[in-house]
PDB file of N, H, CA, C and O in Angstrom:
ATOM      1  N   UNK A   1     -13.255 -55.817 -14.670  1.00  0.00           N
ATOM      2  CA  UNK A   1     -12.931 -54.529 -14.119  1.00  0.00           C
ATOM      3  C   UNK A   1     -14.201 -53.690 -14.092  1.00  0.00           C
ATOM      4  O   UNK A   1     -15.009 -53.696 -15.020  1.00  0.00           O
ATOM      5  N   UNK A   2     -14.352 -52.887 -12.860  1.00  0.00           N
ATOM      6  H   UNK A   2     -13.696 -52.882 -12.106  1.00  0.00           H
ATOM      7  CA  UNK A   2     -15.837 -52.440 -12.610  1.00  0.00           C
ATOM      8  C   UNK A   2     -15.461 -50.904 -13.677  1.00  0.00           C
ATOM      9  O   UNK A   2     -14.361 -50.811 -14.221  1.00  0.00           O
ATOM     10  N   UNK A   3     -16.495 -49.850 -13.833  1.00  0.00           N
ATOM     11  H   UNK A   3     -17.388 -49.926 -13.391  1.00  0.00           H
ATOM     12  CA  UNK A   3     -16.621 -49.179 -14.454  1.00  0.00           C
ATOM     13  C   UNK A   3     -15.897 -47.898 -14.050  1.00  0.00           C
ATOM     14  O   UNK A   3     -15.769 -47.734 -12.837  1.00  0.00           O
ATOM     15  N   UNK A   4     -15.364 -46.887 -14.927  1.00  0.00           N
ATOM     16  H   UNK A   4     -15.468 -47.020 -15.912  1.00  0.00           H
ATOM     17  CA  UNK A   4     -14.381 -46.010 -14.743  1.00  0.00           C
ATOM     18  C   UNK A   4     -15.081 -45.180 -13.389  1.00  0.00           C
ATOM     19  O   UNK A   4     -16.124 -45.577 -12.869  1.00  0.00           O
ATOM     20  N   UNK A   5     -14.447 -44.157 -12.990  1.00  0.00           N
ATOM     21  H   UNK A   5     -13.600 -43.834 -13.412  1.00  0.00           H
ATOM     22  CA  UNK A   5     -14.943 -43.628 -11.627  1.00  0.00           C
ATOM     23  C   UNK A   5     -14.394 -41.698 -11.526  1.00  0.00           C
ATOM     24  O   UNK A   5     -13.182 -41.732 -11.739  1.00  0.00           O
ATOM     25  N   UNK A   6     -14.619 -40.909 -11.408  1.00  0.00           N
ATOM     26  H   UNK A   6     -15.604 -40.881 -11.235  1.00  0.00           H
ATOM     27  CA  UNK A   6     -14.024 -39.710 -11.413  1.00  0.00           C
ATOM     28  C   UNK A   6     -12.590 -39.730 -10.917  1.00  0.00           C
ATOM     29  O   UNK A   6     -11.746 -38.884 -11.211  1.00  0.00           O
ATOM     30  N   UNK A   7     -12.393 -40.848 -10.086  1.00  0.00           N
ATOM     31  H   UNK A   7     -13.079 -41.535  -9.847  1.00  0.00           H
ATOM     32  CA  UNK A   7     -10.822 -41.116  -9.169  1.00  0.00           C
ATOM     33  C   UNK A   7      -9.970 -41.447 -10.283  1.00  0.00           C
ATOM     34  O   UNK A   7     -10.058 -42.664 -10.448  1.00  0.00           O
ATOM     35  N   UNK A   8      -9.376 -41.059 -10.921  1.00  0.00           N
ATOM     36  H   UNK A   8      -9.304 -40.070 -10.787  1.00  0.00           H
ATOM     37  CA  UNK A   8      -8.699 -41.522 -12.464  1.00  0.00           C
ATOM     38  C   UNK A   8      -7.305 -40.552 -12.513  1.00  0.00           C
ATOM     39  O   UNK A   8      -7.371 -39.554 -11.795  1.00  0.00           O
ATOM     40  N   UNK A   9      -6.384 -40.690 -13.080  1.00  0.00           N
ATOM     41  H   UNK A   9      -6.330 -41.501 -13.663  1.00  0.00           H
ATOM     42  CA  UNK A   9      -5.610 -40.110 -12.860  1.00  0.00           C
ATOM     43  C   UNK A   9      -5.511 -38.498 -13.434  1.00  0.00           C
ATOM     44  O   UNK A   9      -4.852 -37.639 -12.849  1.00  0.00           O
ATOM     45  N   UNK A  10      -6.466 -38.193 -14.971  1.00  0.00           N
ATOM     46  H   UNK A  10      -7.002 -38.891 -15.447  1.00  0.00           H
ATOM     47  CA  UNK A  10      -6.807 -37.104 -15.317  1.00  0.00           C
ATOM     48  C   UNK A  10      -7.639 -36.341 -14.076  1.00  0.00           C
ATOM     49  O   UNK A  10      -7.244 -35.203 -13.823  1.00  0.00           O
ATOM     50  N   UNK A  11      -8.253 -36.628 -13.637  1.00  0.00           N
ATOM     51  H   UNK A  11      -8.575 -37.552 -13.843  1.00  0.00           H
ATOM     52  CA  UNK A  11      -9.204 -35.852 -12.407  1.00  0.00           C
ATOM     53  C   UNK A  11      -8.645 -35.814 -11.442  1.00  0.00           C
ATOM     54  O   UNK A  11      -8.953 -34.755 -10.895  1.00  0.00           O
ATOM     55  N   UNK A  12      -7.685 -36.581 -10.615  1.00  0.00           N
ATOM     56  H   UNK A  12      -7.435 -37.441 -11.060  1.00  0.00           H
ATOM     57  CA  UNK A  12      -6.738 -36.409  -9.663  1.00  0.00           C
ATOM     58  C   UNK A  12      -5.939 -35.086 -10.158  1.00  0.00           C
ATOM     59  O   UNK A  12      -6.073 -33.966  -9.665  1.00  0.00           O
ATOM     60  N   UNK A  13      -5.363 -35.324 -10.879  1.00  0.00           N
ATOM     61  H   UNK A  13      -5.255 -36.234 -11.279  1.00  0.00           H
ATOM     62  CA  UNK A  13      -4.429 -34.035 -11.260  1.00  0.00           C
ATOM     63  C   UNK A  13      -5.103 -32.566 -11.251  1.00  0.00           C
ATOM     64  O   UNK A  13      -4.464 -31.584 -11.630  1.00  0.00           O
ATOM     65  N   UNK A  14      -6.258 -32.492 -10.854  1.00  0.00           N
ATOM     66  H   UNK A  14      -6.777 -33.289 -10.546  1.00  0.00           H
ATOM     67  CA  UNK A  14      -6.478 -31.071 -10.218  1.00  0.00           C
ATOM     68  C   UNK A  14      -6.440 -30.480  -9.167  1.00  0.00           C
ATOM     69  O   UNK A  14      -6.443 -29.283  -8.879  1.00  0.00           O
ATOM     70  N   UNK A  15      -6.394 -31.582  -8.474  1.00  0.00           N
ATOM     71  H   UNK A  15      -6.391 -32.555  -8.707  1.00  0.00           H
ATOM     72  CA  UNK A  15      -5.767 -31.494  -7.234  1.00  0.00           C
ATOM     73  C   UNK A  15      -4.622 -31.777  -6.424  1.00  0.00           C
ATOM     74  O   UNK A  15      -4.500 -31.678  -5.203  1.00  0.00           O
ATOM     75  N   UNK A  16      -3.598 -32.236  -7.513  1.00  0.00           N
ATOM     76  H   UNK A  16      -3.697 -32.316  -8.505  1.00  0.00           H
ATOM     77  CA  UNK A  16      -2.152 -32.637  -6.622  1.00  0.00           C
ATOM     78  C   UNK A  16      -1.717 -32.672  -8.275  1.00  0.00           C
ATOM     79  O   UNK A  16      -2.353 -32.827  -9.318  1.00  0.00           O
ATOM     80  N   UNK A  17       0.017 -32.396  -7.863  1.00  0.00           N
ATOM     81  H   UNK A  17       0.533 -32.271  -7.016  1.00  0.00           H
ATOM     82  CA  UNK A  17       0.632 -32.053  -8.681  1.00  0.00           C
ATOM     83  C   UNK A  17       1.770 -33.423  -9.373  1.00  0.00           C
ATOM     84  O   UNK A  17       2.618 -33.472 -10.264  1.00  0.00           O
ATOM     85  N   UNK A  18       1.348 -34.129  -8.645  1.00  0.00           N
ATOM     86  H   UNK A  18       0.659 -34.089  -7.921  1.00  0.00           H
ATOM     87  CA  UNK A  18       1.999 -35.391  -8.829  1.00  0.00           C
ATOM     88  C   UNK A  18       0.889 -36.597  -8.723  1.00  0.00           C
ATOM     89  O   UNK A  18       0.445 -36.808  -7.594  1.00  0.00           O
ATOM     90  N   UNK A  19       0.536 -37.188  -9.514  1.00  0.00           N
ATOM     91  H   UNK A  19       0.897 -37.017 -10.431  1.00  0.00           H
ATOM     92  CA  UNK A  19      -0.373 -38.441  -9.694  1.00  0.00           C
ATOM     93  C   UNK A  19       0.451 -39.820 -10.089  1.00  0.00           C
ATOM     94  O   UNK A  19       1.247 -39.577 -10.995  1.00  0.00           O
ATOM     95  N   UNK A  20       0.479 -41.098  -9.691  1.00  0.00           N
ATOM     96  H   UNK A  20      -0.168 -41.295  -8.954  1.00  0.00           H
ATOM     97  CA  UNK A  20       1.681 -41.970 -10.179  1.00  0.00           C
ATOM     98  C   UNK A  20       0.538 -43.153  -9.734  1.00  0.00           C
ATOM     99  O   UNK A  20       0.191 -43.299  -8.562  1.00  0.00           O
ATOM    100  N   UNK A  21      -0.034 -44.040 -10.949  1.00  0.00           N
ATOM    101  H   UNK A  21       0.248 -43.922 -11.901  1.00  0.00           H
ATOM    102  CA  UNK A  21      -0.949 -45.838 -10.349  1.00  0.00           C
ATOM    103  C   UNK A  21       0.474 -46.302  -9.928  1.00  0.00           C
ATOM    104  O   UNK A  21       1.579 -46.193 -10.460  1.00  0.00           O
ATOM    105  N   UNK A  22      -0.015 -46.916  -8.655  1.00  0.00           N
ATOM    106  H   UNK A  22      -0.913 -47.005  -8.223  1.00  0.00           H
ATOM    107  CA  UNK A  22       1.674 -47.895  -8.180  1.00  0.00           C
ATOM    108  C   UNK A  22       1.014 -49.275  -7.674  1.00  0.00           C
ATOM    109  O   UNK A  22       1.693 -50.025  -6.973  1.00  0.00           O
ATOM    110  N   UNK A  23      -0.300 -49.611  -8.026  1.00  0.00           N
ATOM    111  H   UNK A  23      -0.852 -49.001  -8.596  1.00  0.00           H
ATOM    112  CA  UNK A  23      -0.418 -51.368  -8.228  1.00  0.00           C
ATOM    113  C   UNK A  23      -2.532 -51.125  -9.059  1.00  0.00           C
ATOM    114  O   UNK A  23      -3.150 -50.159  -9.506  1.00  0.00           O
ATOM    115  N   UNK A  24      -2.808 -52.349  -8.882  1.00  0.00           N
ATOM    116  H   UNK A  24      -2.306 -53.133  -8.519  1.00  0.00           H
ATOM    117  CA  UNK A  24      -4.221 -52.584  -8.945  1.00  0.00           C
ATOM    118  C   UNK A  24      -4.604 -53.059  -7.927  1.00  0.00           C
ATOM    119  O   UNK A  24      -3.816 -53.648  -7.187  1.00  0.00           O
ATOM    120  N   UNK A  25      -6.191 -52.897  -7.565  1.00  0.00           N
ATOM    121  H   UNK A  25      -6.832 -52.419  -8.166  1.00  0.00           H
ATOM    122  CA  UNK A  25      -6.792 -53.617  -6.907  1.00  0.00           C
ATOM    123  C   UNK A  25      -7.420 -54.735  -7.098  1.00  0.00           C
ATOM    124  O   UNK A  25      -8.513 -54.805  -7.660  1.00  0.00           O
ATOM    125  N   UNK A  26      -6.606 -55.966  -6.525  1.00  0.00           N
ATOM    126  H   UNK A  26      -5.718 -55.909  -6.069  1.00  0.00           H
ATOM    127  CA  UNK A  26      -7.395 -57.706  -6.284  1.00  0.00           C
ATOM    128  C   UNK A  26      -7.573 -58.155  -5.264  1.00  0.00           C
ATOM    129  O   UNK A  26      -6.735 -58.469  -4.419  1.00  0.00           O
ATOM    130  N   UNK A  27      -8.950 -58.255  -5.221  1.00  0.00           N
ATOM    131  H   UNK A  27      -9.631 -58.000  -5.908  1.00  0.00           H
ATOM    132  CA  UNK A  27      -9.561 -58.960  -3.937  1.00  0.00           C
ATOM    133  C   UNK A  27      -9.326 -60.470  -3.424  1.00  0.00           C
ATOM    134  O   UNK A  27      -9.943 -60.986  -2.492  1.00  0.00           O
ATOM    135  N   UNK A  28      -8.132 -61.203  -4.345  1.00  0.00           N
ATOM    136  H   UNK A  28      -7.631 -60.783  -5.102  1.00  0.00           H
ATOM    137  CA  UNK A  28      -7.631 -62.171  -4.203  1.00  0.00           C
ATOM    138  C   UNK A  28      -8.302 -63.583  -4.242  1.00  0.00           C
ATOM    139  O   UNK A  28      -7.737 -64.664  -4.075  1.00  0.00           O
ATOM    140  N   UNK A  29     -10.183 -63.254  -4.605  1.00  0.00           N
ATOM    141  H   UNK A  29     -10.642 -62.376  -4.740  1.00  0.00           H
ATOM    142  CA  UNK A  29     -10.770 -63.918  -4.788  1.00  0.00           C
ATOM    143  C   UNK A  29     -11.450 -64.380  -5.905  1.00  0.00           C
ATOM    144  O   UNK A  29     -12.286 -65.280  -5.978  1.00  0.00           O
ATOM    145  N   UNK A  30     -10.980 -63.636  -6.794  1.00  0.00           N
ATOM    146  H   UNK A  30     -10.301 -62.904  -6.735  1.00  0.00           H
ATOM    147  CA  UNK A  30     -11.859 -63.492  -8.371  1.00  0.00           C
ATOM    148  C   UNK A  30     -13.277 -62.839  -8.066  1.00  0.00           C
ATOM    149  O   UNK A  30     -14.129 -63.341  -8.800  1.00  0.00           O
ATOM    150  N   UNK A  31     -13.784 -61.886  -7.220  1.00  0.00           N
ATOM    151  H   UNK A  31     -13.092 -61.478  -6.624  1.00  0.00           H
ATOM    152  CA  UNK A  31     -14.765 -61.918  -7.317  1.00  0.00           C
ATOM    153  C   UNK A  31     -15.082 -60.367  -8.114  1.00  0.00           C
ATOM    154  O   UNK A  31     -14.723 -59.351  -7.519  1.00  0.00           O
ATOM    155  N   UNK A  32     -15.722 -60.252  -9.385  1.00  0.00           N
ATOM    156  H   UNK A  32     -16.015 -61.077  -9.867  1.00  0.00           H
ATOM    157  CA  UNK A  32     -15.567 -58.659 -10.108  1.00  0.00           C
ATOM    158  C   UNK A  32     -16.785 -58.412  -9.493  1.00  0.00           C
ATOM    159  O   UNK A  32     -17.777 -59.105  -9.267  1.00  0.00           O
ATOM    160  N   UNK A  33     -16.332 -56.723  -9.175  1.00  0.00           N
ATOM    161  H   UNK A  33     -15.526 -56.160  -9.359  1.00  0.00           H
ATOM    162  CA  UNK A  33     -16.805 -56.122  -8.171  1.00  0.00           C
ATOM    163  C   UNK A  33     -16.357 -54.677  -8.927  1.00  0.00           C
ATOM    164  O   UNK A  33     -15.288 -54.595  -9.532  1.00  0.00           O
ATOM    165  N   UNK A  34     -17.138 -53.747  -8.837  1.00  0.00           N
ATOM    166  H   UNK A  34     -18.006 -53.814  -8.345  1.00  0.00           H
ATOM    167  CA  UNK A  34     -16.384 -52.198  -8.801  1.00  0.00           C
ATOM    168  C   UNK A  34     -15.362 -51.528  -8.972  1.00  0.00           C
ATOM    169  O   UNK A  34     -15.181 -50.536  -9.677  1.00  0.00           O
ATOM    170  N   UNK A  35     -14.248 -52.437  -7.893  1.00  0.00           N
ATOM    171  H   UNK A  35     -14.395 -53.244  -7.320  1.00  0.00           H
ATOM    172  CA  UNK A  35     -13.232 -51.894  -7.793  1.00  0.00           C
ATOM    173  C   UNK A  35     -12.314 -52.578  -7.983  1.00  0.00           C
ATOM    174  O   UNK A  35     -11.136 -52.241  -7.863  1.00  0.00           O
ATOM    175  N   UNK A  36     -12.869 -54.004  -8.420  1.00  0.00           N
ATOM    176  H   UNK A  36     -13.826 -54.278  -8.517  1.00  0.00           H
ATOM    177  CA  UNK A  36     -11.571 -54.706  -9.139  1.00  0.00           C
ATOM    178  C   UNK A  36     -10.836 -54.705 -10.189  1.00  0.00           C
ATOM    179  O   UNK A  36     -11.494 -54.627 -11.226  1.00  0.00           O
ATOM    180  N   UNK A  37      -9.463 -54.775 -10.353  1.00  0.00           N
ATOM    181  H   UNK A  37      -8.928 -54.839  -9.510  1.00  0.00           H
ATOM    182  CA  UNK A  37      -8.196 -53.849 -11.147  1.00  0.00           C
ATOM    183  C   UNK A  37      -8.251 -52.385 -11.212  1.00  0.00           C
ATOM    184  O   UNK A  37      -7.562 -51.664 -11.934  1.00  0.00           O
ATOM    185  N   UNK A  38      -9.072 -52.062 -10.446  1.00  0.00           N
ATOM    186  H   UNK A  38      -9.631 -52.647  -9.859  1.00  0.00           H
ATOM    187  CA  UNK A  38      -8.874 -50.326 -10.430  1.00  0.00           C
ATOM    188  C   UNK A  38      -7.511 -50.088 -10.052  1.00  0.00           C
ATOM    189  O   UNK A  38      -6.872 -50.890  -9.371  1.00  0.00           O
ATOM    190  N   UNK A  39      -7.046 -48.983 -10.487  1.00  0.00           N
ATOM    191  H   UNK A  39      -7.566 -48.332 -11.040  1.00  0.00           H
ATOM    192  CA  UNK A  39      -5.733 -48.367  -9.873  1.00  0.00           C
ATOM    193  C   UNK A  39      -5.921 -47.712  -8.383  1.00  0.00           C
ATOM    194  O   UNK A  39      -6.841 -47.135  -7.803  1.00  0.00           O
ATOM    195  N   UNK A  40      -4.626 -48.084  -8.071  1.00  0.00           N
ATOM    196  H   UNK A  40      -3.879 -48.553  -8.542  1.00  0.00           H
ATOM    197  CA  UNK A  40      -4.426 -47.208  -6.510  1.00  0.00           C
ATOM    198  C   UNK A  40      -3.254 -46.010  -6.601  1.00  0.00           C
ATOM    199  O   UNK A  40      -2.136 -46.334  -6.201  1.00  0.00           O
ATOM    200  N   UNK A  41      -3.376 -45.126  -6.926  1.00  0.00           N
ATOM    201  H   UNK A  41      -4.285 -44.863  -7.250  1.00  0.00           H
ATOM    202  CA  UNK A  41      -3.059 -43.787  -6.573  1.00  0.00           C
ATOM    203  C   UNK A  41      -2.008 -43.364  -5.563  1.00  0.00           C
ATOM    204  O   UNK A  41      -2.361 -43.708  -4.435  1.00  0.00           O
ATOM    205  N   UNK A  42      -1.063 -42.858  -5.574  1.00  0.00           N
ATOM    206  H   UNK A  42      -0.776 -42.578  -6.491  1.00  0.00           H
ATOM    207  CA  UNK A  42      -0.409 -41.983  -5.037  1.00  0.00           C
ATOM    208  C   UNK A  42      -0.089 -40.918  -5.507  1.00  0.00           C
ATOM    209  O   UNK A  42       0.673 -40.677  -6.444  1.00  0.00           O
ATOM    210  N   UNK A  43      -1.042 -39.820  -4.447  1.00  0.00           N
ATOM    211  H   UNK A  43      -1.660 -40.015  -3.686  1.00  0.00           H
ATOM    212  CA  UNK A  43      -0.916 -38.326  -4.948  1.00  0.00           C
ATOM    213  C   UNK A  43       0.373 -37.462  -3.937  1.00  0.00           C
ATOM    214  O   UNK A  43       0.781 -37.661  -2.793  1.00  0.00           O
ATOM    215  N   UNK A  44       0.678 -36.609  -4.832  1.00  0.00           N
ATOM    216  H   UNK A  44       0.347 -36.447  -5.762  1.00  0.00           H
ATOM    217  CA  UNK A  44       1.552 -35.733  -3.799  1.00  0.00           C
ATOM    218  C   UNK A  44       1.908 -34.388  -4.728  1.00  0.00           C
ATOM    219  O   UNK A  44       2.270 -34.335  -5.903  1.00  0.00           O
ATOM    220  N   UNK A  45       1.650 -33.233  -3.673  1.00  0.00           N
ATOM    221  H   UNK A  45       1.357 -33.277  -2.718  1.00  0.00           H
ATOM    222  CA  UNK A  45       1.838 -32.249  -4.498  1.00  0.00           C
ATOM    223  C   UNK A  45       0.339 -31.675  -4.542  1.00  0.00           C
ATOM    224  O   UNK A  45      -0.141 -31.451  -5.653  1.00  0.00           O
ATOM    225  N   UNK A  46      -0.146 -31.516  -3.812  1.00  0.00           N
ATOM    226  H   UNK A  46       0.244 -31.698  -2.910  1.00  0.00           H
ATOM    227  CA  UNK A  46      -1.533 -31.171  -3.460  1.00  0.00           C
ATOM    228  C   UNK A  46      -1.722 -29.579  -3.403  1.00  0.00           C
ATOM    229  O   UNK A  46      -0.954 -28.815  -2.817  1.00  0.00           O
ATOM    230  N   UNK A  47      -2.564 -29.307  -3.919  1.00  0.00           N
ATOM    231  H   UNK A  47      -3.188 -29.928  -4.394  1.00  0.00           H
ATOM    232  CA  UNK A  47      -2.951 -27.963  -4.768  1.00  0.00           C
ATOM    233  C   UNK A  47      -3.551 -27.110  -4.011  1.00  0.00           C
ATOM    234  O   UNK A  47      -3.489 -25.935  -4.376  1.00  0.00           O
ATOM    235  N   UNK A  48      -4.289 -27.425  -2.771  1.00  0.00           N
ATOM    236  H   UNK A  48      -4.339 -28.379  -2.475  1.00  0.00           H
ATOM    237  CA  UNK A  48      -5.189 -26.321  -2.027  1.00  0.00           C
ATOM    238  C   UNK A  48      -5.223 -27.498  -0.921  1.00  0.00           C
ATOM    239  O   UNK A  48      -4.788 -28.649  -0.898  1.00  0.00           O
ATOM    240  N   UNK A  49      -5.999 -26.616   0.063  1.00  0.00           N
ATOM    241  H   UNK A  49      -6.352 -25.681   0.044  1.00  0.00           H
ATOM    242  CA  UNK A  49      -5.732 -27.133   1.615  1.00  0.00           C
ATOM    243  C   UNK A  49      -6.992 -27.697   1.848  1.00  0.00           C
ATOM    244  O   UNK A  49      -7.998 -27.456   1.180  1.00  0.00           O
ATOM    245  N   UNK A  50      -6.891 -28.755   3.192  1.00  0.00           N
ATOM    246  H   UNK A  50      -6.074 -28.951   3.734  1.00  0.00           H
ATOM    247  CA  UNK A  50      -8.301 -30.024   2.709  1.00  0.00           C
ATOM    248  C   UNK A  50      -9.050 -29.210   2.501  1.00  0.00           C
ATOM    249  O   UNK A  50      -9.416 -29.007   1.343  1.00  0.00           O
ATOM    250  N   UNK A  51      -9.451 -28.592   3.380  1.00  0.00           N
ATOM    251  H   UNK A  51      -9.154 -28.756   4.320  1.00  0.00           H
ATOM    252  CA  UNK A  51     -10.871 -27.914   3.905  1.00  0.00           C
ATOM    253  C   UNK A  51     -11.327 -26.708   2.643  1.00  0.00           C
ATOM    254  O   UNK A  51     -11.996 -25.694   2.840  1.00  0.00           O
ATOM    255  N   UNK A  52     -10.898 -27.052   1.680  1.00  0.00           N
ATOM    256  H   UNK A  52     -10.355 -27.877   1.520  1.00  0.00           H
ATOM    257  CA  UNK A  52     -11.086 -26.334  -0.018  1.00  0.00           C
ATOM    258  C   UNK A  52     -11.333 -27.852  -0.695  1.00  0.00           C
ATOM    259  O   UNK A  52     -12.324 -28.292  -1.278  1.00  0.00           O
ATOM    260  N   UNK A  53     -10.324 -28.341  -0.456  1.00  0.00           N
ATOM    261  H   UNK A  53      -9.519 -27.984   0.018  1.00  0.00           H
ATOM    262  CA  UNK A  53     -10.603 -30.069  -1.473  1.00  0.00           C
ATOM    263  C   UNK A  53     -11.384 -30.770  -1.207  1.00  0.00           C
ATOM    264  O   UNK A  53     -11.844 -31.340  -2.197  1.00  0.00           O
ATOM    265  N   UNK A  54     -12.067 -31.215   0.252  1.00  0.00           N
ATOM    266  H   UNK A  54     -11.693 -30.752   1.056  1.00  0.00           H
ATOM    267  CA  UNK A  54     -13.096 -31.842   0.593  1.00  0.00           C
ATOM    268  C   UNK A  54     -14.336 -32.004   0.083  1.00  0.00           C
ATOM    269  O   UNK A  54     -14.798 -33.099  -0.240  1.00  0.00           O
ATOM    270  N   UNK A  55     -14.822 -31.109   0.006  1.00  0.00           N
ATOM    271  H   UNK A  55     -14.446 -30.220   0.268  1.00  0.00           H
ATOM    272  CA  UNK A  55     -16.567 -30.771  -0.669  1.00  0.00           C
ATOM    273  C   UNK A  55     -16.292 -31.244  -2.032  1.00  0.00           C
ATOM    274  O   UNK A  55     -17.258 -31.930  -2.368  1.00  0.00           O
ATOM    275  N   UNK A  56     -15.290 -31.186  -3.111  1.00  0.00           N
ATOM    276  H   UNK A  56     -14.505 -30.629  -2.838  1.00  0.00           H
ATOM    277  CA  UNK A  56     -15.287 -31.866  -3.999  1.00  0.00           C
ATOM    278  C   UNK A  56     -15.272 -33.241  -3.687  1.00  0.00           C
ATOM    279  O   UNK A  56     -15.953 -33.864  -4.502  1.00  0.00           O
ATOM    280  N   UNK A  57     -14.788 -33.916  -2.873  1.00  0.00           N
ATOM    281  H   UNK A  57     -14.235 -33.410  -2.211  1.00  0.00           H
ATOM    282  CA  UNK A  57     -14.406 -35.492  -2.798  1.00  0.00           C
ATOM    283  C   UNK A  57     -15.581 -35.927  -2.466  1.00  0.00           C
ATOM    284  O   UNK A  57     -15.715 -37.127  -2.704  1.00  0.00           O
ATOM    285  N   UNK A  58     -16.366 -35.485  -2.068  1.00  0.00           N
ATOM    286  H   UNK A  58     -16.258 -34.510  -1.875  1.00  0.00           H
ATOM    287  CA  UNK A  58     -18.033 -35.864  -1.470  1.00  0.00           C
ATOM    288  C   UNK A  58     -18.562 -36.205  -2.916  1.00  0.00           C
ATOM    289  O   UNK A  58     -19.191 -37.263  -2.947  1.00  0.00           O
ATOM    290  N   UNK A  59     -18.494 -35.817  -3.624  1.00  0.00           N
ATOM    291  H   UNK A  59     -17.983 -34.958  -3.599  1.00  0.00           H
ATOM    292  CA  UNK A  59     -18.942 -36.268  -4.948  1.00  0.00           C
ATOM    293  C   UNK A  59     -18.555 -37.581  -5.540  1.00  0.00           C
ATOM    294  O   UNK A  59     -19.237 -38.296  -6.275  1.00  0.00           O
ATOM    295  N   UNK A  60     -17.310 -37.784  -5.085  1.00  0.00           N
ATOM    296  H   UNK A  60     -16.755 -37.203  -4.488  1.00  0.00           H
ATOM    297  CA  UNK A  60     -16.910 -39.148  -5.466  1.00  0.00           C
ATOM    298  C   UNK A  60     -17.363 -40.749  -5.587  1.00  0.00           C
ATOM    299  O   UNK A  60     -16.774 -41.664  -5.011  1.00  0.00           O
ATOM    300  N   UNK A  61     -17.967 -40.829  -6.034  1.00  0.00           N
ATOM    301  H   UNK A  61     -18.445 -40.085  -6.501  1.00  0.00           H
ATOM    302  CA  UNK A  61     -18.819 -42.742  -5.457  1.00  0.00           C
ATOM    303  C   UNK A  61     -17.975 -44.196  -5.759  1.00  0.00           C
ATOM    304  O   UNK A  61     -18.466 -45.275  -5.429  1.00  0.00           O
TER     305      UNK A  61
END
């Protein structure tokens, strides 16, 4: 599993009011990479409008 990332479910939650992991990510190849077993996210309940949330997500890598 690649290394933690700001996309996490504590840091999501400042921006949406509902955060829920609903699988992992496998590249179906064994190959570890970044983003392998990371969680995938479903947010809802979003806190401010894009064009306020955006410029934060630019930070994201």
């Amino acid at each position: 599993m690649g290394p933690d990332t700001v996309a996490e479910g504590a840091g999501l939650r400042r921006f949406w009011s509902d955060v829920r992991p609903v699988a992992r990510i496998d590249n179906a190849v064994g190959l570890d990479n970044q983003e392998q077993g990371k969680p995938v996210w479903v947010c809802r309940g979003q806190r401010a409008a894009w064009t306020r949330l955006w410029p934060e997500f630019k930070r994201l890598s």
